[in-house]
C-alpha positions in Angstrom: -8.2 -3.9 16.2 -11.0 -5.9 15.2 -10.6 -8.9 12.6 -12.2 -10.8 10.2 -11.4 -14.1 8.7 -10.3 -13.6 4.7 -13.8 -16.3 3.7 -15.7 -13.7 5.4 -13.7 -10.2 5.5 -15.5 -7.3 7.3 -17.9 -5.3 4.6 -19.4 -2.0 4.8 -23.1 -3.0 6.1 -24.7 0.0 4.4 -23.8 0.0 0.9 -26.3 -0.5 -2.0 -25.4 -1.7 -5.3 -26.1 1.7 -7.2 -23.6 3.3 -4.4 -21.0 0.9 -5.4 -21.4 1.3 -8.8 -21.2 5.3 -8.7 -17.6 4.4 -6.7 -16.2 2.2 -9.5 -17.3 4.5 -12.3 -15.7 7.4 -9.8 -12.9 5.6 -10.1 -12.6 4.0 -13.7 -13.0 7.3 -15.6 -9.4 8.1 -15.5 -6.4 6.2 -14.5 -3.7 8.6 -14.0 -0.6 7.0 -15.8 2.5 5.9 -13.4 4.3 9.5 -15.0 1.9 11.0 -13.7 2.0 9.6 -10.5 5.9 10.0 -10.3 5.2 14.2 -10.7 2.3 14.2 -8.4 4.8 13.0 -5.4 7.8 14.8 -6.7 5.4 17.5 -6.0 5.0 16.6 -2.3 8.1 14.4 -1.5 10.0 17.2 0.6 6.1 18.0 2.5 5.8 14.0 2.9 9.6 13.8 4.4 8.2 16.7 7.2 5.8 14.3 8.2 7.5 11.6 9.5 6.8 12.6 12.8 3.1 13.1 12.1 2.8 9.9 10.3 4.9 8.0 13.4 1.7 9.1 15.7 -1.2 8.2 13.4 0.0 5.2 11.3 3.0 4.4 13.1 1.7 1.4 15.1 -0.2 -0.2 12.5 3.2 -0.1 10.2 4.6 -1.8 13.5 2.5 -4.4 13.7 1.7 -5.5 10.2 5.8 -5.4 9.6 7.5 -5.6 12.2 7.9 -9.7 11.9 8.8 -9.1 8.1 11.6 -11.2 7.8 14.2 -12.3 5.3 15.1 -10.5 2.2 12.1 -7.4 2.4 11.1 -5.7 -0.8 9.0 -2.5 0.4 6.8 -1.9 -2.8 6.1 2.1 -3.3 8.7 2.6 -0.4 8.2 6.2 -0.8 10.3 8.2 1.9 11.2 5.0 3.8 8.3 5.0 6.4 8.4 1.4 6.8 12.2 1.5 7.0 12.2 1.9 11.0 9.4 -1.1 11.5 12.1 -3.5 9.5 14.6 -4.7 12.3 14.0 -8.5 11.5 15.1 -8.3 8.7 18.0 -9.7 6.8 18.0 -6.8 3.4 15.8 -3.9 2.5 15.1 -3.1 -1.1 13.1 -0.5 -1.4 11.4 0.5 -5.2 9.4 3.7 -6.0 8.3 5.3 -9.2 9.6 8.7 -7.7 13.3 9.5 -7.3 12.2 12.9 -5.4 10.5 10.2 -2.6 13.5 8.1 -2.9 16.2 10.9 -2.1 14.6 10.6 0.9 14.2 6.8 1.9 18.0 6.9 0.6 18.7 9.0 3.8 16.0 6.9 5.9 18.1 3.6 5.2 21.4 5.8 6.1 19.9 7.3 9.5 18.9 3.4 10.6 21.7 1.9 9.3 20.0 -0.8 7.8 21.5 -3.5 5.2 19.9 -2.5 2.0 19.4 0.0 -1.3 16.4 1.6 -2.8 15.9 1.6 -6.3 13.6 4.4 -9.1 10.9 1.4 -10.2 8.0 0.8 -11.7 5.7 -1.7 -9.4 3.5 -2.8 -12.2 7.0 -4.2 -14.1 9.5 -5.3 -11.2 12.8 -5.2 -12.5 13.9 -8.5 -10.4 13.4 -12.1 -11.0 11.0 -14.6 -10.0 10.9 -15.8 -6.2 13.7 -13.2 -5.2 12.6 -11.9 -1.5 11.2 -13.7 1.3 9.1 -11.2 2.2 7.0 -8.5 0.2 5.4 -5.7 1.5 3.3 -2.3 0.5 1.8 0.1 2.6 -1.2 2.9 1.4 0.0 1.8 -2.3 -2.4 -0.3 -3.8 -5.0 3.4 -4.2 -2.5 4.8 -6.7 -1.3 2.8 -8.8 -2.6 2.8 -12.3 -3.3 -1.0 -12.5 -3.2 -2.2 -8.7 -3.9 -5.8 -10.5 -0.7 -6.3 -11.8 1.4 -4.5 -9.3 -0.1 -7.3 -7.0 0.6 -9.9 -9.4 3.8 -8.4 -9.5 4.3 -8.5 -5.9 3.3 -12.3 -5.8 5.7 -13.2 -9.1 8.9 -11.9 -6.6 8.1 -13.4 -3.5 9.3 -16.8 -2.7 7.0 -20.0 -2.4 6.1 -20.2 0.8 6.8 -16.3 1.9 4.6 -13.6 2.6 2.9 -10.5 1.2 1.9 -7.8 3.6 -0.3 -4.9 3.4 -1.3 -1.7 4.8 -3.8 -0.1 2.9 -6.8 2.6 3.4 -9.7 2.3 2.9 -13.4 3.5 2.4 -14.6 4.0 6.1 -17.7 1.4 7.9 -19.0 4.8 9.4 -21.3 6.3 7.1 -20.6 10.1 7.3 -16.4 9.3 6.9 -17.8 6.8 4.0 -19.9 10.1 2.5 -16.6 12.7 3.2 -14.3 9.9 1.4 -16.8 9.8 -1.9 -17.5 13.3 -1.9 -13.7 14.1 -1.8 -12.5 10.5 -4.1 -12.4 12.5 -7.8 -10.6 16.0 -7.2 -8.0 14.0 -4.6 -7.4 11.9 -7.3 -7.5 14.2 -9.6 -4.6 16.2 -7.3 -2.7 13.7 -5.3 -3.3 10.3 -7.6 -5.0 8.2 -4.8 -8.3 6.2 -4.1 -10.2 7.8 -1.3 -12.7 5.2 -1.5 -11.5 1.7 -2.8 -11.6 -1.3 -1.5 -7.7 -3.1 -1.3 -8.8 -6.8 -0.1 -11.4 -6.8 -2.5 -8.7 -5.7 -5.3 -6.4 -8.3 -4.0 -9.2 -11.0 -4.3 -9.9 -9.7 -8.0 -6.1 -10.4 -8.4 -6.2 -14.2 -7.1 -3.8 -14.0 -4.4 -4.7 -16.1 -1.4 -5.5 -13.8 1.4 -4.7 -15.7 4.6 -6.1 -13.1 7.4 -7.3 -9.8 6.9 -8.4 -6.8 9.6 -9.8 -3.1 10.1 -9.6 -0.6 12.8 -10.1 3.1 12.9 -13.6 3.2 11.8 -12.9 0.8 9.0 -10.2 3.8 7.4 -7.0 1.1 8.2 -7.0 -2.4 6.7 -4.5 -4.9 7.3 -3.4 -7.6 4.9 -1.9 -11.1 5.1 -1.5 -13.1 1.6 0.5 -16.3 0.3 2.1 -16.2 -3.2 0.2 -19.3 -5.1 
């Protein structure tokens, strides 16, 4: 995995300004609302519950790594079926929130299977139903691409998690190598338009825009997997 200090985060080396600009307009045309979002994955929950397997071989090891040391009391923004659920032995309680409840049947039974010490709960991550400084540790993974307004689901993030704990991310991204970068923008507005995620965006440069202190960031994977480190302010 190759890394990049968070004053100087790896970039894309081969993107002009007009390219950027056709992204964000992509992007900005419509913002599916978080309704919509809930049906698009009660669509696919039982299909994303099959893949556990399949996800355990691909994204399995960065989920490891960037969680594994989560510690404390763990909120799992966007939990979905519970994929993060097996990376989370250090720590003290799992909450797990998701817009869907179809998703959530499942991370129910994920929590069950590992026996971990912890609920998940049908929530909104743009309006976090808990107080302010409530978990130690706060984490997301391939989340910040669908959410109607990823700036205030971060904000949100940061408003829960205790002074001096951590935010963690696993996000996607839009790919250093240029023909995976040209797939992801020819593909960005029907897979939004079907599934309700960003092909193409950029999550450290969204969780710049939202003010929260990055304090290391990394890519592997052709650029495709980013890894996130941030400090509540």
């Amino acid at each position: 995995m190759s890394s990049s200090n968070s004053k100087e985060p790896a970039r894309p080396q081969h993107r002009t300004h007009t390219d950027t600009t056709d992204q964000q307009q992509s992007v900005q045309r419509r913002s599916k609302s978080a309704e919509e979002i809930a049906d698009a994955y009660a669509d696919v929950a039982d299909k994303l519950a099959r893949w556990r397997q399949l996800d355990r071989l691909f994204a399995g090891r960065y989920r490891r790594r960037q969680f594994e040391h989560a510690t404390g009391r763990v909120l799992d923004v966007a939990c979905g079926t519970g994929r993060n659920f097996g990376y989370l032995s250090s720590a003290s309680e799992v909450i797990g929130i998701d817009i869907s409840n179809e998703t959530l049947a499942h991370a129910r039974g994920e929590l069950d299977r590992l026996e971990l010490d912890g609920t998940v709960q049908q929530m909104d991550a743009q309006a976090l139903d808990f107080p302010d400084d409530s978990f130690d540790t706060v984490i997301s993974s391939f989340s910040t691409c669908t959410f109607p307004d990823p700036i205030s689901a971060l904000h949100e993030m940061e408003r829960v998690c205790t002074p001096g704990g951590e935010i963690l991310l696993l996000e996607h991204r839009r790919s250093d190598a240029t023909p995976l970068a040209w797939l992801q923008d020819w593909r960005a507005n029907s897979h939004y338009e079907k599934n309700g995620c960003r092909l193409n965006h950029d999550p450290l440069e969204t969780v710049e825009q939202a003010g929260i202190p990055v304090e290391n960031a990394s890519t592997a994977f052709f650029g495709l997997v980013t890894t996130i480190e941030a400090t509540p302010r």
